[in-house]
MARLOMAR-710855 format. One record per residue (C-alpha): residue number from 1; x, y, z. Coordinates in steps of 0.05 Angstrom, whole numbers, plus 5000, padded with zeros to 4 digits. Layout:
// MARLOMAR-710855
+-----+------+------+------+
! pos !   px !   py !   pz !
+-----+------+------+------+
! NUM !    X !    Y !    Z !
...
+-----+------+------+------+
//
This chain:
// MARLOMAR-710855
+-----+------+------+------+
! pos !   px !   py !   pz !
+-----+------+------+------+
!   1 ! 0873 ! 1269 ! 6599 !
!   2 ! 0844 ! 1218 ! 6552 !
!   3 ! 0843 ! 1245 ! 6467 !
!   4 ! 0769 ! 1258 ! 6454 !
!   5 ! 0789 ! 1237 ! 6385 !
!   6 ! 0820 ! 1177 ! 6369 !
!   7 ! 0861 ! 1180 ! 6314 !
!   8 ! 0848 ! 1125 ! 6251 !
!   9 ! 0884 ! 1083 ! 6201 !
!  10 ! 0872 ! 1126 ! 6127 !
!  11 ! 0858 ! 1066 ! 6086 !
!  12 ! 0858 ! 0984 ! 6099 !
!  13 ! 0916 ! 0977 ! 6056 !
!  14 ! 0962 ! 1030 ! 6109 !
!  15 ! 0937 ! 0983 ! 6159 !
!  16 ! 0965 ! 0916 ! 6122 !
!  17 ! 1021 ! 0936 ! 6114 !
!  18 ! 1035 ! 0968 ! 6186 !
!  19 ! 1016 ! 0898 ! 6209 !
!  20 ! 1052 ! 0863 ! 6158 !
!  21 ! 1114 ! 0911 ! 6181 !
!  22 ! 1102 ! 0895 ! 6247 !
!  23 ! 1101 ! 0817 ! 6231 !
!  24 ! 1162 ! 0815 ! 6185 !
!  25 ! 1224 ! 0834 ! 6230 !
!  26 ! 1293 ! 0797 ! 6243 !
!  27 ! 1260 ! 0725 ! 6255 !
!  28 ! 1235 ! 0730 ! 6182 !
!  29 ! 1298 ! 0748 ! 6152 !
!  30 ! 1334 ! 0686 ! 6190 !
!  31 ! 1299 ! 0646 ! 6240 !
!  32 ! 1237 ! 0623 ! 6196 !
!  33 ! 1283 ! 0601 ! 6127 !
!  34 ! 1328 ! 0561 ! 6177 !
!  35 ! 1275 ! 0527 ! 6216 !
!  36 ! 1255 ! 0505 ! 6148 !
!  37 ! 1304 ! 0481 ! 6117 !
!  38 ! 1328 ! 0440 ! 6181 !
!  39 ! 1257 ! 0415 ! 6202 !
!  40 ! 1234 ! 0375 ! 6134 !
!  41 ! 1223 ! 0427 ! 6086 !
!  42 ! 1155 ! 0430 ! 6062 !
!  43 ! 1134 ! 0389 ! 6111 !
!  44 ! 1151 ! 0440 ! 6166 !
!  45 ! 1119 ! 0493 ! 6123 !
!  46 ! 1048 ! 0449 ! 6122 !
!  47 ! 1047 ! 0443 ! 6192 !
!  48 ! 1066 ! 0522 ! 6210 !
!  49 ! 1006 ! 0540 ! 6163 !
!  50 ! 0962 ! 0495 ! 6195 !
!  51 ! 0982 ! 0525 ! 6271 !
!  52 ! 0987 ! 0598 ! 6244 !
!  53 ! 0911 ! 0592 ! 6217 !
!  54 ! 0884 ! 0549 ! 6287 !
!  55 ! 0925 ! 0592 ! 6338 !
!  56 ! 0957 ! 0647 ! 6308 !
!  57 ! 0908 ! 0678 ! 6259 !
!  58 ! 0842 ! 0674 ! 6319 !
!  59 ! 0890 ! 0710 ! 6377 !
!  60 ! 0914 ! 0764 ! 6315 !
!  61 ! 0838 ! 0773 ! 6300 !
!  62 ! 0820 ! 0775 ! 6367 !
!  63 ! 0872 ! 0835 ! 6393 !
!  64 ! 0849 ! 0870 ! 6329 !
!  65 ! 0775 ! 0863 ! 6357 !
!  66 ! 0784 ! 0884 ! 6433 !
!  67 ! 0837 ! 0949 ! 6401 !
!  68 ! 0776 ! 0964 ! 6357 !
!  69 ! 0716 ! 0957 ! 6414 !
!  70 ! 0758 ! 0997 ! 6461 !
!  71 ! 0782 ! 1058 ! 6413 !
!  72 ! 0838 ! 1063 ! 6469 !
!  73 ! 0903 ! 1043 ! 6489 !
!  74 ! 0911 ! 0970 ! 6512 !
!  75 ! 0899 ! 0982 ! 6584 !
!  76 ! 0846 ! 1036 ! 6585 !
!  77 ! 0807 ! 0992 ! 6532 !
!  78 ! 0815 ! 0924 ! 6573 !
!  79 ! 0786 ! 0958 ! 6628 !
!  80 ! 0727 ! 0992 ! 6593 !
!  81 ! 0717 ! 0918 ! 6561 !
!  82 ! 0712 ! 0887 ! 6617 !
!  83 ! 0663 ! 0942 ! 6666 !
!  84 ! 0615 ! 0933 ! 6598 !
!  85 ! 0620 ! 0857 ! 6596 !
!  86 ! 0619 ! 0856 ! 6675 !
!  87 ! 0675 ! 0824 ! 6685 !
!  88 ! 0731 ! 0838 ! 6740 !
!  89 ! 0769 ! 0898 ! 6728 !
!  90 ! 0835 ! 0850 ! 6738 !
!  91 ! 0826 ! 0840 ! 6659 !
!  92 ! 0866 ! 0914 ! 6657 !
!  93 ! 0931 ! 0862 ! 6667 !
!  94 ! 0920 ! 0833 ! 6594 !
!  95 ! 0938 ! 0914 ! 6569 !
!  96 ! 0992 ! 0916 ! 6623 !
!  97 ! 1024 ! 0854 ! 6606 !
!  98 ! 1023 ! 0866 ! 6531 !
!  99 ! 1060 ! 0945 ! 6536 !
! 100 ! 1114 ! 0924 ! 6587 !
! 101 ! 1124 ! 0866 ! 6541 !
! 102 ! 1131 ! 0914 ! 6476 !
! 103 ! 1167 ! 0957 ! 6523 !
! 104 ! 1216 ! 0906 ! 6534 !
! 105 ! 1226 ! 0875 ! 6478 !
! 106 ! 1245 ! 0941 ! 6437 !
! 107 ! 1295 ! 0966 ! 6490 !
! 108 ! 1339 ! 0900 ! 6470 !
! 109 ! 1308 ! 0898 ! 6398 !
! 110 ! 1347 ! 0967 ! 6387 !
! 111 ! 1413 ! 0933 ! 6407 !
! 112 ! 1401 ! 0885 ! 6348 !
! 113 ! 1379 ! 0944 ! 6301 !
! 114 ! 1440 ! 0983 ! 6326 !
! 115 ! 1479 ! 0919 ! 6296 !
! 116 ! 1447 ! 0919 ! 6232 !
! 117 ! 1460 ! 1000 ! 6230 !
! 118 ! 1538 ! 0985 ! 6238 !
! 119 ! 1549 ! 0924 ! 6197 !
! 120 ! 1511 ! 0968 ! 6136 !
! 121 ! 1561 ! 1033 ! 6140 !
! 122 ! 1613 ! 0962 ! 6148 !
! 123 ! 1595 ! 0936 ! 6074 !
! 124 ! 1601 ! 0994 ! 6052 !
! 125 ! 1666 ! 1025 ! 6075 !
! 126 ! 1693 ! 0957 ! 6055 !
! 127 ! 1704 ! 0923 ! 6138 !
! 128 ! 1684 ! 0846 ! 6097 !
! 129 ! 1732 ! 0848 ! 6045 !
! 130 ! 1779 ! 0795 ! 6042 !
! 131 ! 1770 ! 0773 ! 6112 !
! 132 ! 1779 ! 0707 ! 6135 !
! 133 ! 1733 ! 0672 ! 6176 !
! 134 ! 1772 ! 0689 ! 6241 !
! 135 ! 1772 ! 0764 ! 6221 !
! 136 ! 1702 ! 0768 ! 6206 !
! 137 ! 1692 ! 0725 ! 6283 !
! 138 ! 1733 ! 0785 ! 6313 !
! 139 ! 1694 ! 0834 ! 6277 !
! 140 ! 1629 ! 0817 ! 6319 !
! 141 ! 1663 ! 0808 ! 6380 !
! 142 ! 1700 ! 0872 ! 6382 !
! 143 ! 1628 ! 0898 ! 6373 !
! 144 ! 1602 ! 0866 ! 6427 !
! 145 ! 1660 ! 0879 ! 6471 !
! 146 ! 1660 ! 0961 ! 6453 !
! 147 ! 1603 ! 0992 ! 6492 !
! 148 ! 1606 ! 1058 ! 6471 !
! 149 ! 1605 ! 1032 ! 6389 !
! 150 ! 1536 ! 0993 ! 6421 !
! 151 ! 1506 ! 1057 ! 6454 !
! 152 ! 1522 ! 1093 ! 6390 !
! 153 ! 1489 ! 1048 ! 6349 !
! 154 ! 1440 ! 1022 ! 6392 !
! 155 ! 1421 ! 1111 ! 6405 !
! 156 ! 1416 ! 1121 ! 6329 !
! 157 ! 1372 ! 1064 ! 6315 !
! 158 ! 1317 ! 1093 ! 6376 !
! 159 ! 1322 ! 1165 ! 6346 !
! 160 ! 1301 ! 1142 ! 6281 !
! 161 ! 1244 ! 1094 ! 6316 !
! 162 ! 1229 ! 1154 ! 6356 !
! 163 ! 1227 ! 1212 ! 6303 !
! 164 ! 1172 ! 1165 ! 6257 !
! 165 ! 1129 ! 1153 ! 6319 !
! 166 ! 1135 ! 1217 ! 6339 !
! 167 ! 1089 ! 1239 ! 6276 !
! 168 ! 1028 ! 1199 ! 6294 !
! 169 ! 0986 ! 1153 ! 6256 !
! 170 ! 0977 ! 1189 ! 6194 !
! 171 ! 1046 ! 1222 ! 6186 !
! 172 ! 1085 ! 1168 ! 6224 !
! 173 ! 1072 ! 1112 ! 6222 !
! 174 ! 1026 ! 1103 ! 6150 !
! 175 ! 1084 ! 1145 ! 6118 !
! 176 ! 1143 ! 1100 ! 6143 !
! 177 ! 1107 ! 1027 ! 6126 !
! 178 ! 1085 ! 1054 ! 6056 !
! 179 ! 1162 ! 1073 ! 6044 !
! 180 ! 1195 ! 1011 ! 6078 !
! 181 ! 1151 ! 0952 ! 6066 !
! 182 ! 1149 ! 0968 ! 5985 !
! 183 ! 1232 ! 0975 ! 6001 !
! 184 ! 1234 ! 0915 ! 6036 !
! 185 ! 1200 ! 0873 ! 5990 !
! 186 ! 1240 ! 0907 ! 5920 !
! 187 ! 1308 ! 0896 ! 5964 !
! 188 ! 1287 ! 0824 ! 5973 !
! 189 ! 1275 ! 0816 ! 5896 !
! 190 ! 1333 ! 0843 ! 5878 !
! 191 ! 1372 ! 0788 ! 5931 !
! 192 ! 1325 ! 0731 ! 5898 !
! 193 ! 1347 ! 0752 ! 5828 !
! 194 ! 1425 ! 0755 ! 5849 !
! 195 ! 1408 ! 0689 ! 5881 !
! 196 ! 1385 ! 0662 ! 5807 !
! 197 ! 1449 ! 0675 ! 5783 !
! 198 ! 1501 ! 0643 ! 5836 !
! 199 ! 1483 ! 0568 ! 5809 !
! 200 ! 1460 ! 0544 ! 5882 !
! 201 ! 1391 ! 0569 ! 5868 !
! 202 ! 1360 ! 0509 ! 5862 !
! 203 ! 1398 ! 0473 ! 5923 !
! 204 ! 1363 ! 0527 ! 5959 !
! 205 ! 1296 ! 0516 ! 5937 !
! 206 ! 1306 ! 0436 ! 5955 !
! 207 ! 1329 ! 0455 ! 6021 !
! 208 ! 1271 ! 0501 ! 6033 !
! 209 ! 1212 ! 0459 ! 6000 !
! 210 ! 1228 ! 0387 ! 5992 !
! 211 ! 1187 ! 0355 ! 6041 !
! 212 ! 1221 ! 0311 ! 6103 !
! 213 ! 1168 ! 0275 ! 6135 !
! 214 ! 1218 ! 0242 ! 6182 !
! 215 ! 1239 ! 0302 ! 6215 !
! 216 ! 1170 ! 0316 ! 6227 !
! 217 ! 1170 ! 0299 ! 6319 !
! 218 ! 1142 ! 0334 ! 6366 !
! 219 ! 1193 ! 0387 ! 6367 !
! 220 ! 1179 ! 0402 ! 6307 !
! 221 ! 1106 ! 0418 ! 6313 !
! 222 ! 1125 ! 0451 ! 6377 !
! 223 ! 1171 ! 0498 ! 6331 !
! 224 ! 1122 ! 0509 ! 6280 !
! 225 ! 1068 ! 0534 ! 6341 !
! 226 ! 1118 ! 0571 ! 6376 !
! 227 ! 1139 ! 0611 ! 6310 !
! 228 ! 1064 ! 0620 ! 6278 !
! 229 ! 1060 ! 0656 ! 6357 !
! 230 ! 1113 ! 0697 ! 6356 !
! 231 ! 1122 ! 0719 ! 6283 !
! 232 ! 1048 ! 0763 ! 6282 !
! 233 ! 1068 ! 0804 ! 6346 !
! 234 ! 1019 ! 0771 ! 6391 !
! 235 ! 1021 ! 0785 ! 6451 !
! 236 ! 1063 ! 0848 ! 6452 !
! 237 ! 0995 ! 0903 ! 6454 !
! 238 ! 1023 ! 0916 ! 6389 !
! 239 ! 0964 ! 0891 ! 6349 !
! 240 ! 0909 ! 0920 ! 6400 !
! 241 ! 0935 ! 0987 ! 6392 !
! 242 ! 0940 ! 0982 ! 6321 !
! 243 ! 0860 ! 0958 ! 6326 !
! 244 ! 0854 ! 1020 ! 6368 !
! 245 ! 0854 ! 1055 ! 6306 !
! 246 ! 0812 ! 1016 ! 6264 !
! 247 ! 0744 ! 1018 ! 6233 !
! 248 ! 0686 ! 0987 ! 6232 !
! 249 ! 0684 ! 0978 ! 6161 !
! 250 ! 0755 ! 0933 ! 6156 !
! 251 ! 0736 ! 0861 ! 6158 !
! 252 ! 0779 ! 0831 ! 6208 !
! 253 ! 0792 ! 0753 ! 6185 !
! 254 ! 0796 ! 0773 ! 6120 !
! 255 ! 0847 ! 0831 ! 6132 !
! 256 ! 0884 ! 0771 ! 6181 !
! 257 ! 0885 ! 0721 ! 6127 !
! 258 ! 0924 ! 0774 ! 6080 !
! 259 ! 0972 ! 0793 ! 6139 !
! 260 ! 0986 ! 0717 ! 6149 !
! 261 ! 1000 ! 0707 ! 6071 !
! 262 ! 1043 ! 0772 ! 6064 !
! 263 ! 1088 ! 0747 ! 6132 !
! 264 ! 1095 ! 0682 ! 6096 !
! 265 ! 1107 ! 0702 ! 6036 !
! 266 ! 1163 ! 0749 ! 6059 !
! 267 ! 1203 ! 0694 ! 6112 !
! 268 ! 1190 ! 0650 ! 6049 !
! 269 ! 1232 ! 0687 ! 5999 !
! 270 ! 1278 ! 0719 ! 6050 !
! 271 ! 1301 ! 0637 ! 6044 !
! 272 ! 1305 ! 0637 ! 5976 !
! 273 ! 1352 ! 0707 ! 5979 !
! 274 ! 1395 ! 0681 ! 6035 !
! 275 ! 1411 ! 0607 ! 6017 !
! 276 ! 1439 ! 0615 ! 5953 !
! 277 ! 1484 ! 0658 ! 5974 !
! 278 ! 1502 ! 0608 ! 6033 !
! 279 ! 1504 ! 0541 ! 5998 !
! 280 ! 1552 ! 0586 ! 5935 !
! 281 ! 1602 ! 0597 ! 5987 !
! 282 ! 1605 ! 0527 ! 6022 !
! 283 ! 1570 ! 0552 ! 6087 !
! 284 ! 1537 ! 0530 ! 6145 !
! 285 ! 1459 ! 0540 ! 6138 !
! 286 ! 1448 ! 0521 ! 6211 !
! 287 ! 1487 ! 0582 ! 6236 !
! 288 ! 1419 ! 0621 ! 6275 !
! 289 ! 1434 ! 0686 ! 6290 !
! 290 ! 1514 ! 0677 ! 6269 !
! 291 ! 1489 ! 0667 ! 6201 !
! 292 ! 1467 ! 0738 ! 6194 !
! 293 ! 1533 ! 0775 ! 6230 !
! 294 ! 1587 ! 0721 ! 6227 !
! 295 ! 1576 ! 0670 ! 6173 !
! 296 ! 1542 ! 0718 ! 6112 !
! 297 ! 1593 ! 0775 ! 6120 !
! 298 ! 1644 ! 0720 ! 6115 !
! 299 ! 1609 ! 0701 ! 6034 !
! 300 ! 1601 ! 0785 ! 6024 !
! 301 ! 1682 ! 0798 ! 6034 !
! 302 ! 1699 ! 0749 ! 5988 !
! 303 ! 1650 ! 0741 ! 5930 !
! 304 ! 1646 ! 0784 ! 5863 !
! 305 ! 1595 ! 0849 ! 5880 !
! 306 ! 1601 ! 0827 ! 5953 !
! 307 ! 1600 ! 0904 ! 5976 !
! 308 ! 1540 ! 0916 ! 5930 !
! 309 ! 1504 ! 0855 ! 5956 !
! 310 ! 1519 ! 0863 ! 6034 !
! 311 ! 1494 ! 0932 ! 6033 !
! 312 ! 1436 ! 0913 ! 6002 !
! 313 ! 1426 ! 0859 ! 6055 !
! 314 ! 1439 ! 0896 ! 6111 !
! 315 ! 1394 ! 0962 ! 6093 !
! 316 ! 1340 ! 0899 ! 6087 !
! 317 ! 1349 ! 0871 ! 6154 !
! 318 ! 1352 ! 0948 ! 6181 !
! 319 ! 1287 ! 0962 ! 6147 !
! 320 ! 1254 ! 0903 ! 6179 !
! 321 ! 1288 ! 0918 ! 6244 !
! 322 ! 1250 ! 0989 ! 6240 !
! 323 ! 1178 ! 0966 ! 6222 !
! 324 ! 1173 ! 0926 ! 6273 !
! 325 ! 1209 ! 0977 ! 6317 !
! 326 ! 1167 ! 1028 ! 6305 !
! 327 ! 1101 ! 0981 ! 6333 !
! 328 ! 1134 ! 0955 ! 6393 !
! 329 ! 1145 ! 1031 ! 6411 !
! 330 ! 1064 ! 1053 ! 6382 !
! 331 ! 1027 ! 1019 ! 6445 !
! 332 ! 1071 ! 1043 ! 6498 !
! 333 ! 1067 ! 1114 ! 6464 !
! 334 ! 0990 ! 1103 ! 6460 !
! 335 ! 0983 ! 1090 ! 6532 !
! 336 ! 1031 ! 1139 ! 6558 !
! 337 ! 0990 ! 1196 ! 6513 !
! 338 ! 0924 ! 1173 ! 6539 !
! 339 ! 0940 ! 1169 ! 6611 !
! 340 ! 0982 ! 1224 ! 6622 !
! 341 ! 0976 ! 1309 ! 6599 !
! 342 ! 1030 ! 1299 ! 6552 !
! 343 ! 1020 ! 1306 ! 6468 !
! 344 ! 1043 ! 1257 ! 6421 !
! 345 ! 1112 ! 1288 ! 6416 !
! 346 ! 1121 ! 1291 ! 6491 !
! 347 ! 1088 ! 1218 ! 6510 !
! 348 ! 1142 ! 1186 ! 6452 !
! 349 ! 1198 ! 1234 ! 6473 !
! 350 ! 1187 ! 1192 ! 6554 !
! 351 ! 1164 ! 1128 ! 6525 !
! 352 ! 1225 ! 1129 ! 6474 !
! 353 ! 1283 ! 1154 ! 6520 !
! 354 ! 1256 ! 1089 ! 6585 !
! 355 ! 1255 ! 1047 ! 6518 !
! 356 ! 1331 ! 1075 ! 6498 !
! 357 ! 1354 ! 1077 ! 6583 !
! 358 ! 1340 ! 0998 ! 6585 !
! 359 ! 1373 ! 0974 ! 6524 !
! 360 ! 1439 ! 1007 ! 6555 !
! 361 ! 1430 ! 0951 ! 6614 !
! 362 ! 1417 ! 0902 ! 6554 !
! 363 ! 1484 ! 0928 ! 6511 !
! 364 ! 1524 ! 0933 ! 6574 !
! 365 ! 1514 ! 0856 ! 6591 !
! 366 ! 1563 ! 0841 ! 6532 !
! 367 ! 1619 ! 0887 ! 6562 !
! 368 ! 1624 ! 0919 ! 6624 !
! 369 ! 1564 ! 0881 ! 6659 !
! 370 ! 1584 ! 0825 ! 6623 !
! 371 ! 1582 ! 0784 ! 6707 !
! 372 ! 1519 ! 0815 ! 6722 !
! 373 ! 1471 ! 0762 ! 6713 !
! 374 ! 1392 ! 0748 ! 6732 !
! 375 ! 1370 ! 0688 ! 6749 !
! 376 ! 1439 ! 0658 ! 6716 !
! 377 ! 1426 ! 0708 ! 6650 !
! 378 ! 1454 ! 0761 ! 6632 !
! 379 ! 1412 ! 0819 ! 6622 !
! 380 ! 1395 ! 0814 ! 6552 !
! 381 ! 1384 ! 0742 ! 6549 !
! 382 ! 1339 ! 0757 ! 6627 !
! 383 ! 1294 ! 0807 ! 6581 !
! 384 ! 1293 ! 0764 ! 6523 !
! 385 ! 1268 ! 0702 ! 6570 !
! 386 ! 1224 ! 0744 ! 6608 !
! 387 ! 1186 ! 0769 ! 6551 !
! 388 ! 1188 ! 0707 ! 6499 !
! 389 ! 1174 ! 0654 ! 6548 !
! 390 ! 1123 ! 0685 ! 6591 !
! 391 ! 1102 ! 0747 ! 6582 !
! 392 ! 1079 ! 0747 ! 6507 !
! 393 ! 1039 ! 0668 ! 6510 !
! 394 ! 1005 ! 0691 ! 6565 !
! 395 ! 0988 ! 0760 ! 6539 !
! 396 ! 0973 ! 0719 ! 6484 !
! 397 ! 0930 ! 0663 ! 6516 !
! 398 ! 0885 ! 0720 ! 6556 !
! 399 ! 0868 ! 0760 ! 6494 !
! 400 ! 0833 ! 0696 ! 6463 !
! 401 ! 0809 ! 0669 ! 6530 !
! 402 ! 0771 ! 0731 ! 6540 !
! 403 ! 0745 ! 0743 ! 6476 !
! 404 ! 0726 ! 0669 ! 6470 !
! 405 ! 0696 ! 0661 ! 6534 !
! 406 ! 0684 ! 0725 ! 6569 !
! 407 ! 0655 ! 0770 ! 6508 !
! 408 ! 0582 ! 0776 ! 6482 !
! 409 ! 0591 ! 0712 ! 6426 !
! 410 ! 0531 ! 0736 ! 6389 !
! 411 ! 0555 ! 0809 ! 6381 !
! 412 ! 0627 ! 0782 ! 6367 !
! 413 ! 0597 ! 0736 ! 6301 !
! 414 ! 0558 ! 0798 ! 6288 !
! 415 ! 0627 ! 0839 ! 6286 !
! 416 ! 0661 ! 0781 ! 6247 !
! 417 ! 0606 ! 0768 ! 6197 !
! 418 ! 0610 ! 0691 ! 6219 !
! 419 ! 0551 ! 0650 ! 6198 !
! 420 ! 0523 ! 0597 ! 6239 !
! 421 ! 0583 ! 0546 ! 6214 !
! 422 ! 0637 ! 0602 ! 6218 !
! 423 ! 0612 ! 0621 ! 6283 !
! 424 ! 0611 ! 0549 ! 6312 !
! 425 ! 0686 ! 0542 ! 6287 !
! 426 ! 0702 ! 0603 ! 6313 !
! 427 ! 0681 ! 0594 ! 6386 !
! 428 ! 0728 ! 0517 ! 6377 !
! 429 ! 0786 ! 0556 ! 6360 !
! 430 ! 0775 ! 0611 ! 6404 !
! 431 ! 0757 ! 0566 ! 6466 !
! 432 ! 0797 ! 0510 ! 6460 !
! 433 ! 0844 ! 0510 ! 6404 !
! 434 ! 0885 ! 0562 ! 6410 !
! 435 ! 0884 ! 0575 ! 6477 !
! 436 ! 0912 ! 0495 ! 6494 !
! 437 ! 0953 ! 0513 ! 6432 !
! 438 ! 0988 ! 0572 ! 6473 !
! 439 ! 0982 ! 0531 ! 6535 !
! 440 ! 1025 ! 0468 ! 6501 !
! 441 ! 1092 ! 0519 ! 6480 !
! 442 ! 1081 ! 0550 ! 6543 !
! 443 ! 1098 ! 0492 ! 6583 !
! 444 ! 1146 ! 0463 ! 6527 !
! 445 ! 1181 ! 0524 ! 6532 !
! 446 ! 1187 ! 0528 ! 6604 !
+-----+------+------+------+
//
């Protein structure tokens, strides 16, 4: 049942930038420039480096190292880990945990894409032009409200996920992130360099990087932990199945600290393309997730090369939609191939169409099961909580337990290349750090 091959990444750089695709999705493109800009600039940016390299970089390094040691899917190789570190065989709920949460999160995460799909055929055919703010409201909203527009979208978005994964690791995957991520980043350029030109450039750049040390509260550092969590895929089984396929040549904390940089960099300059445009047209940068379907179509129908610019936007946030797409859907493929007869084509044909099956509860919870709720959520927001709140930090928070606590430490400085100082900072972060780290948004969240 099992491969007796495991397949492998082609070079280091393929594997950058499938984890760097994986990292940058829709929170880049939105979430991290307006947590900036409204938590004290610079200030917020010091203190999500500081928690990205003491919680998020050791639980990245440390899914990449069980993936690797296991050569397996997440669950197979958590169990294998744990028989050879003779440990309880319960440990196989750290793999579980991590592919229903990627299996989750990509059956709503498709809605979303399906939304970016729609509004880029919209800026093109000309649906922002010379709409007023109440238009451009209605616009969304008769989205939302149309459930067969949603399953339309929402189905076109999986077969594309689903077509790329279908390929495998060499064909599949390594061909889509070396087309999309050099896209993604010459599509962001291009928005910088219009952004040059609208005047507000620099109002952006003070609103992104002048430092606020009065804003900087608890919340704030709760914020900056939650998002240097979330933004590298942690937690998801994501990350271990991309180890899966790794060497033992790649260094993993160097090959972290570049992944870290390039996720940065990216939610940095996705800023710098959006707020120009925002602050040119007099609009609210607090907006969230209106900002990127409400308030930004609003500036596209009414500004000089507005159709040229909105398509260009939109086929960004689609490409960053589909990178990380295409890893949420890679470890429940993985697992379904290696525990089941089925090939590559049949395991993401079954793991695709459960994925596509529950994001029509998801897309349905805006229309016609708009009173079905869960707990008092709908059904999108019930798999968004689930997933965000609990299932990911403590994904997350095992992964580094057991590596920190439960592995061989001498073999894991071996792996790392730690010396005696690296090693002894290590086992901090790993031990205590990060895991009361995780444990802190947890509960904050909760």
């Amino acid at each position: 049942m099992a491969k007796i091959s495991h397949a492998q990444w082609s070079s280091k750089l393929t594997f950058i930038l499938a984890a760097t695709g994986s990292a940058v999705g829709l929170g880049n493109i939105w979430k991290f420039p307006y947590m900036v800009g409204e938590s004290g600039g610079a200030a917020f940016v010091l203190v999500y480096l500081i928690c990205i390299a003491l919680v998020g970089l050791p639980i990245l390094v440390a899914e990449w190292l069980l993936g690797r040691r296991g050569q397996k899917n997440p669950i197979n190789t958590m169990s294998d880990l744990a028989r050879q570190e003779g440990r309880s065989k319960a440990w196989a709920v750290l793999g579980i945990s991590g592919v229903l949460g990627a299996f989750i999160i990509l059956s709503f995460y498709s809605v979303i894409g399906g939304w970016s799909l729609s509004y880029t055929l919209g800026s093109v055919t000309g649906d922002f032009s010379g709409q007023d703010a109440d238009a451009i409201g209605e616009l969304f909203n008769g989205l939302l409200a149309d459930s067969s527009t949603l399953l339309l979208w929402h189905s076109v978005f999986m077969v594309l996920v689903i077509g790329i994964v279908a390929r495998g690791v060499t064909a599949g995957l390594e061909g889509a992130v070396r087309t999309l991520m050099p896209a993604l980043g010459i599509l962001l350029v291009v928005l910088v360099g219009y952004g040059l030109f609208s005047g507000y450039f620099v109002e952006a750049i003070s609103f992104m990087f002048n430092p606020d040390w009065s804003k900087l509260g608890g919340g704030v550092v709760l914020a900056a932990m939650g998002q240097a969590f979330f933004t590298l895929s942690l937690g998801m089984g994501i990350m271990m199945a991309y180890g899966s396929y790794l060497g033992e040549e790649v260094n993993l904390l160097s090959t972290a600290r570049t992944v870290i940089i390039l996720d940065t960099l990216f939610a940095l300059v996705a800023g710098l393309a959006i707020f120009p445009i925002v602050f040119a047209n007099g609009l609210d940068p607090s907006s969230g997730p209106g900002l990127i379907f409400v308030t930004l179509p609003l500036a596209f129908g009414n500004m000089t090369g507005g159709v040229i610019i909105g398509l260009l936007f939109f086929l960004l946030l689609t490409f960053a939609a589909l990178t990380s797409a295409i890893s949420l859907l890679e470890p429940v493929v993985e697992t379904v191939e290696e525990r089941t007869p089925l090939s590559r084509v049949g395991a993401t044909l079954v793991a695709g169409a459960a994925t596509w099956a529950l994001g029509i509860a998801a897309l349905l919870s805006f229309n016609a099961w708009s009173e079905i709720s869960i707990l008092g959520l709908s059904i999108f927001d019930f798999l968004d909580t689930l997933t965000s709140k609990y299932l990911l930090p403590l994904t997350g928070l095992m992964a580094v337990v057991f590596v920190g606590w439960f592995m061989d430490g001498e073999k894991v400085r071996q792996e790392l290349g730690l010396g005696s100082t690296g090693s002894a900072l290590w086992k901090l972060t790993t031990r205590f750090v990060a895991p009361i780290g995780v444990i802190v948004v947890f509960i904050s969240s909760l």
